[in-house]
ZALO-512862 format. One line per field, with one value per residue (C-alpha): residue in one letter; residue number from 1; x, y, z. Coordinates in steps of 0.05 Angstrom, whole numbers, padded with zeros to 5 digits. Layout:
BEGIN
type	c(A,...)
seq	c(NUM,...)
east	c(X,...)
north	c(Y,...)
up	c(Z,...)
//
This chain:
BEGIN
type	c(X,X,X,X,X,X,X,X,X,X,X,X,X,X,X,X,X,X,X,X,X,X,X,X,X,X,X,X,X,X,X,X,X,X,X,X,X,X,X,X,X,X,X,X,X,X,X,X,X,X,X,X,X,X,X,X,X,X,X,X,X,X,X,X,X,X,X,X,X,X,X,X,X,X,X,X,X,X,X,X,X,X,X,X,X,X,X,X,X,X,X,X,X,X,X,X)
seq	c(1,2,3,4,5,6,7,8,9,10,11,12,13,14,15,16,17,18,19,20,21,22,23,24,25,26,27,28,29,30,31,32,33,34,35,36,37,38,39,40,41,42,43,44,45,46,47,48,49,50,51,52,53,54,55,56,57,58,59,60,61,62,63,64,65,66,67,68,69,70,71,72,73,74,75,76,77,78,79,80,81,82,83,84,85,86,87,88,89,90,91,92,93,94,95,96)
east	c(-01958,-01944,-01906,-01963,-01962,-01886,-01895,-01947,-01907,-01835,-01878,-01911,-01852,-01814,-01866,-01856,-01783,-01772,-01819,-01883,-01841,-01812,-01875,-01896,-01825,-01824,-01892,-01876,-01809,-01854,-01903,-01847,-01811,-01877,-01885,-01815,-01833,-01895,-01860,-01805,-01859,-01873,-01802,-01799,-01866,-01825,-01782,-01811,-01840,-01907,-01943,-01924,-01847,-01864,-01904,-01842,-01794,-01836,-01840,-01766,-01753,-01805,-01782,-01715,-01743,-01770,-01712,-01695,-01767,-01754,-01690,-01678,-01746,-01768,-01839,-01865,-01852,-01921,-01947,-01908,-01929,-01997,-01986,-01953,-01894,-01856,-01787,-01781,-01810,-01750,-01699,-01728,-01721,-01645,-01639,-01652)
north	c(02638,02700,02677,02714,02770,02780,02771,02825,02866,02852,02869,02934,02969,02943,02969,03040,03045,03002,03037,03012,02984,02923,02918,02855,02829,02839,02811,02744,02738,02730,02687,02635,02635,02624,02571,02532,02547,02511,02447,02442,02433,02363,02326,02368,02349,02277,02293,02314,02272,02311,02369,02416,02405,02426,02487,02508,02486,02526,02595,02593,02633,02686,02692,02710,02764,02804,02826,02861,02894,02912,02950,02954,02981,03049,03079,03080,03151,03159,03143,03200,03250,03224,03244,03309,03289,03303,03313,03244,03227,03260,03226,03162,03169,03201,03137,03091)
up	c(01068,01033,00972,00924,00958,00950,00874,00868,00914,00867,00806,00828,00853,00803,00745,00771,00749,00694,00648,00603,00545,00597,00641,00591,00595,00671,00682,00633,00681,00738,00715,00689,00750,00789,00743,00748,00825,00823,00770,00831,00884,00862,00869,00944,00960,00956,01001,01056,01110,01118,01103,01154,01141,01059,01087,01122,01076,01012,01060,01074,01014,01021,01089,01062,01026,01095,01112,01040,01035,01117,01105,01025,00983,00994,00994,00923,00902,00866,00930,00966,00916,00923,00993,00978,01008,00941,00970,00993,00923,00898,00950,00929,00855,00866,00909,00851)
//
């Protein structure tokens, strides 16, 4: 529904900024919140009447996330200077 998509998404962008020495760190963080994600499934997966209703109830968060990556995260600036657009690299990395 799009949920591992968002992580690799978070993780990329994220990776660009925070430097080699944390990319482990960062990476470890995902995987053990992906992991206490996947643990809480099971007592939902209780509560909920069918599987359609825990489909919709599990996407509800990535859904929350649209509107951040929508109007929040800018182009990745080694994209932009990839481009050759390396003003709005620069904007970008002011920006952060």
């Amino acid at each position: 529904i799009g949920v591992g998509g968002l992580g690799s998404d978070c993780y990329v962008l994220a990776s660009e900024f925070i430097g080699p020495s944390w990319q482990s760190r960062t990476g470890n963080a995902q995987a053990a919140i992906f992991a206490v994600g996947g643990t809480l499934l099971a007592p939902v997966a209780l509560c909920m009447p069918g599987w359609r209703s825990l489909a919709l109830v599990s996407a509800l968060p990535a859904a929350a996330y649209v509107p951040v990556f929508l109007l929040g995260v800018a182009e990745s600036p080694r994209w932009l200077l990839a481009q050759g657009r390396a003003d709005e690299a620069a904007r970008v990395l002011l920006r952060v």
